[in-house]
C-alpha positions in Angstrom: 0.0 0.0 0.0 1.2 3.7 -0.6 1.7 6.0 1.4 0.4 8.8 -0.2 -2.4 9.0 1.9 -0.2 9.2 4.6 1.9 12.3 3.4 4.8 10.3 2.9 6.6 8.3 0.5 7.4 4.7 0.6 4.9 1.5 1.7 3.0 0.7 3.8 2.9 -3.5 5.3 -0.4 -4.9 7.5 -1.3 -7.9 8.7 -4.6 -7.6 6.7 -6.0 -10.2 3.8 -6.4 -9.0 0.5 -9.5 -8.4 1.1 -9.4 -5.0 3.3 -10.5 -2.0 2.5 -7.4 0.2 2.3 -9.4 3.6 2.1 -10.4 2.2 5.8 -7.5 1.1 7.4 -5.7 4.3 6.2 -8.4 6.5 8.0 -7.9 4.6 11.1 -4.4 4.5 10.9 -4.0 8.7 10.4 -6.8 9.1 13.4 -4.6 6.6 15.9 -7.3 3.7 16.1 -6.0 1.2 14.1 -5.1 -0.8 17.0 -2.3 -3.1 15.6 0.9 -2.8 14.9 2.3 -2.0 11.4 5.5 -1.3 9.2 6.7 2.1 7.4 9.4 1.5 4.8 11.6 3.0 2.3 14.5 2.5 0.7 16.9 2.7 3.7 15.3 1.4 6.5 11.9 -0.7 7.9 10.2 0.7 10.4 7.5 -1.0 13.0 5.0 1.6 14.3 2.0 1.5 16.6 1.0 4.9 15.7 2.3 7.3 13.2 3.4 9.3 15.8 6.7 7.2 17.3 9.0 5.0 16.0 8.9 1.3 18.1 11.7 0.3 16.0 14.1 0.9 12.8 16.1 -1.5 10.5 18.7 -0.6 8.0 17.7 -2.1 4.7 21.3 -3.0 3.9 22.5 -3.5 7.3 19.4 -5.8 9.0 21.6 -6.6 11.8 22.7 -3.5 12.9 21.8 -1.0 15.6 19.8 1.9 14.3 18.6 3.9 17.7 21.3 5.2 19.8 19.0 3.7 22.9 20.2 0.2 22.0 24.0 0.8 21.7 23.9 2.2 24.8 21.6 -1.2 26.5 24.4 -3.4 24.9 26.8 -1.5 27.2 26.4 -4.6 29.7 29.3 -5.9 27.8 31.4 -4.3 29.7 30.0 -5.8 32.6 29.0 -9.0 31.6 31.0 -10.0 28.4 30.4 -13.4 28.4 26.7 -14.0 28.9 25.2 -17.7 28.9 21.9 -16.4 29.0 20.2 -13.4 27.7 16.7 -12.8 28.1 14.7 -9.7 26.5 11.3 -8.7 27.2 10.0 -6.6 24.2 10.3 -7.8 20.5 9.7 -5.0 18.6 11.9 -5.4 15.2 14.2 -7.7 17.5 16.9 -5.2 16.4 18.5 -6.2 20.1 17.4 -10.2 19.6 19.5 -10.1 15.9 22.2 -8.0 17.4 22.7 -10.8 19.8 22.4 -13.4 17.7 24.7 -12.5 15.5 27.6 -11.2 17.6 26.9 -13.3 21.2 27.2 -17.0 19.0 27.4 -18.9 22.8 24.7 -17.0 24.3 21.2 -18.6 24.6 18.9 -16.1 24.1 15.2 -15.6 25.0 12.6 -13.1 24.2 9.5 -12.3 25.4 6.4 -10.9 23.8 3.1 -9.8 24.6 2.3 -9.1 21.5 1.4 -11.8 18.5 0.9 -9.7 16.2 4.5 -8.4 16.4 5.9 -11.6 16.4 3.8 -12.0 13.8 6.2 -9.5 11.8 9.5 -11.0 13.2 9.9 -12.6 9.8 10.1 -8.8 8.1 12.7 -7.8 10.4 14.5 -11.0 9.3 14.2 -12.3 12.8 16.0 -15.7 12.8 14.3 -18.7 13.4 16.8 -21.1 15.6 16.5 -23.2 18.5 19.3 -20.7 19.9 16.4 -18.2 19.8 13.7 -18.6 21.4 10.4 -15.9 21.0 7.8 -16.4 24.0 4.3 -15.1 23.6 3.9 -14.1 27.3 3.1 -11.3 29.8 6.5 -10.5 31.0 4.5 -9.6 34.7 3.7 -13.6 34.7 6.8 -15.4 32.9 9.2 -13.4 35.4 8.2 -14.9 38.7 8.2 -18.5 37.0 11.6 -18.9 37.2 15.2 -18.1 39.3 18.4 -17.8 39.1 18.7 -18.9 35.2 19.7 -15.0 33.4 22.7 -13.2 33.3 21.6 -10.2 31.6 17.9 -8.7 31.3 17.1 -6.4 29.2 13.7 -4.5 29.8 12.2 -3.0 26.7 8.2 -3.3 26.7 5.9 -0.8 25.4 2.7 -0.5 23.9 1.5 2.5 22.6 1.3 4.7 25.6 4.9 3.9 27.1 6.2 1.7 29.1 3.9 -1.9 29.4 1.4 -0.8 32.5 1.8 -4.0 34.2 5.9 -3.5 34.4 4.6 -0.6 37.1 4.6 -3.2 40.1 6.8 -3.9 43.2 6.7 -8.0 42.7 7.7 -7.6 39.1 11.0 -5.7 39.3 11.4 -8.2 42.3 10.9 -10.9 39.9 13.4 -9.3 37.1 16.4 -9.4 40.0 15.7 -13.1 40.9 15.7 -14.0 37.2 19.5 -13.1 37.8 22.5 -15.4 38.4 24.9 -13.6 40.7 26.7 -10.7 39.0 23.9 -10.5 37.0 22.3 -7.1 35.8 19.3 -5.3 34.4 18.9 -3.0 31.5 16.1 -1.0 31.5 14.9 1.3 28.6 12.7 4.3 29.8 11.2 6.6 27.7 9.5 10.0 27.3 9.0 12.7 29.8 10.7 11.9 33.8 7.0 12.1 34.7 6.2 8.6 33.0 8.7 6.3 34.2 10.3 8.0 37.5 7.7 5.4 39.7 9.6 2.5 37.7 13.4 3.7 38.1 11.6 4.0 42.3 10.6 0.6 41.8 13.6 -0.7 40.0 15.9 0.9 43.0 13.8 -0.5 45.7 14.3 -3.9 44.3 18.0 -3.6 43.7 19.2 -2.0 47.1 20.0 1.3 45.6 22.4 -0.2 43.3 20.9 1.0 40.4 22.9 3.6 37.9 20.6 6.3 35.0 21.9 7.7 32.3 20.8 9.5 29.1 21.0 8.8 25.7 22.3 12.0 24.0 19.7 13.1 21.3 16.7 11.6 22.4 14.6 11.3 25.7 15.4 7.4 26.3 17.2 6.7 29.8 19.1 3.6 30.0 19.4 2.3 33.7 21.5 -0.5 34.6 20.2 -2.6 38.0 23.4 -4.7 39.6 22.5 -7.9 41.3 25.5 -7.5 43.5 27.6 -5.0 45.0 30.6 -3.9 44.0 29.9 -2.7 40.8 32.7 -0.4 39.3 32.6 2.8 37.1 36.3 3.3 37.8 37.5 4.6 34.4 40.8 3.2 33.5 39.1 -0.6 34.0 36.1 0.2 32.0 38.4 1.7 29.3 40.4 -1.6 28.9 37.3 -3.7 28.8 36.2 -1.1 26.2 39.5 -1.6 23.7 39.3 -5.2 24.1 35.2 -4.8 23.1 35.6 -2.7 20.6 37.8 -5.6 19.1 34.7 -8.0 18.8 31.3 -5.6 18.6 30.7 -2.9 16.0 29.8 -0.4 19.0 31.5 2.8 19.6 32.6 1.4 23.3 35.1 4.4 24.1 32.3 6.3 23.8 29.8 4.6 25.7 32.5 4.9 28.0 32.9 8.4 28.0 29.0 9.2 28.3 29.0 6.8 31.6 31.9 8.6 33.2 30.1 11.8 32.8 28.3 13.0 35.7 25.8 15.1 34.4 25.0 12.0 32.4 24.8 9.5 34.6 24.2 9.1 38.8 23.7 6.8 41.8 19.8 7.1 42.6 20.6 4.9 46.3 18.5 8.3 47.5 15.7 8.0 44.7 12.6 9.7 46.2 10.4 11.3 43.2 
């Protein structure tokens, strides 16, 4: 379908039959009501939308497996505290530009990805999502498959959202209590939070409760995604000369600017220890 309609140029790609009425879904799709999700493309990149009005997630056409959003660069910054996971476990498919990141570059890492959503795993197949028993795609509230299990993740990585924000049933004590005993020891969470302070700040207050205040926030320059990092254990280090050596010998195996992940982590401004978290 064009995307004329629409006011912009490229296609348009629905899970519809033939059989729609395009005139229709177009009209519900420009007033916000069309209620699934659906795919924007060009001739650079495919894009999976819930509304026309943000972005849920971007693929290079001739890169597939690459990270388009700075947001994700900056999650895969648990490298340099966990380089060696056995176990990765993702809630929130989206594109599964994270899941293919993984896949590709993590070959001895299981990985496992929860979705709430069918009809975006319906569409894992246009984001060229791979189908192997290495990775496995779970139709599941993330607020019941947590608690079902211990002790078997090394890194979690929190990116759920429907089309208001963050998934409204993340917003609960027992489920970031849940995410932390998902963790092996020296385990960690990664947690994507989006939009205005005013729409995630009881998360991050939940998210430090559960962790014992060792919980670190940091911007993403150029956009209003926070990335926070949870640490199952203390002793966590920022201390810069470490974290720089981990970062040449990363930069060796990923295609990620690590230095400068680095650099935006050492930076105050950017990032801070919420152990006194109130708002």
């Amino acid at each position: 379908m064009a995307l004329n309609d629409l006011g912009e140029r490229g296609s348009l790609r629905l899970l519809e039959s033939a059989q729609c009425d395009p005139d229709v879904l177009c009209a519900q799709i420009m007033t916000g009501c069309y209620g699934k999700p659906f795919i924007i493309e060009d001739r650079e990149t495919r894009r999976l939308h819930f509304s026309l009005e943000l972005v849920q997630s971007s693929m290079r056409i001739d890169d597939p497996f690459a990270l388009e959003f700075a947001y994700t660069r900056k999650m895969m910054a648990f490298l340099l505290f966990v380089p060696d996971p056995g176990h990765v476990l993702m809630v929130g498919l989206g594109g599964g530009s994270l899941a293919k990141f993984c896949y590709r570059h993590l070959p001895r890492a299981r990985l496992s990805v929860v979705e709430v959503n069918r009809d975006v795993i319906a569409l894992r197949e246009a984001f060229g999502v791979p189908d192997d028993t290495r990775l496995a795609i779970i139709e599941a509230d993330a607020a019941e498959y947590l608690p079902a299990a211990e002790g078997d993740t090394d890194v979690l990585l929190l990116d759920g959202f429907d089309a208001k924000g963050i998934a409204p049933t993340f917003l609960n004590r027992g489920f970031y209590r849940a995410a932390r005993r998902r963790l092996r020891p020296g385990g960690l969470v990664v947690a994507n939070f989006a939009g205005p302070r005013k729409y995630w700040s009881r998360h991050l207050a939940l998210l430090n409760e559960a962790f014992e205040g060792r919980v670190q926030v940091g911007t993403v320059p150029g956009g209003d995604n926070h990335i926070v990092f949870a640490f199952d254990e203390a002793g966590c280090s920022l201390d810069g000369e470490r974290l720089e050596q981990r970062a040449e010998a990363l930069a060796e195996q990923f295609p990620l600017d690590f230095s400068a992940i680095v650099q935006s982590l050492r930076e105050g401004a950017e990032l801070r220890w919420v152990k006194d978290f109130r708002r």
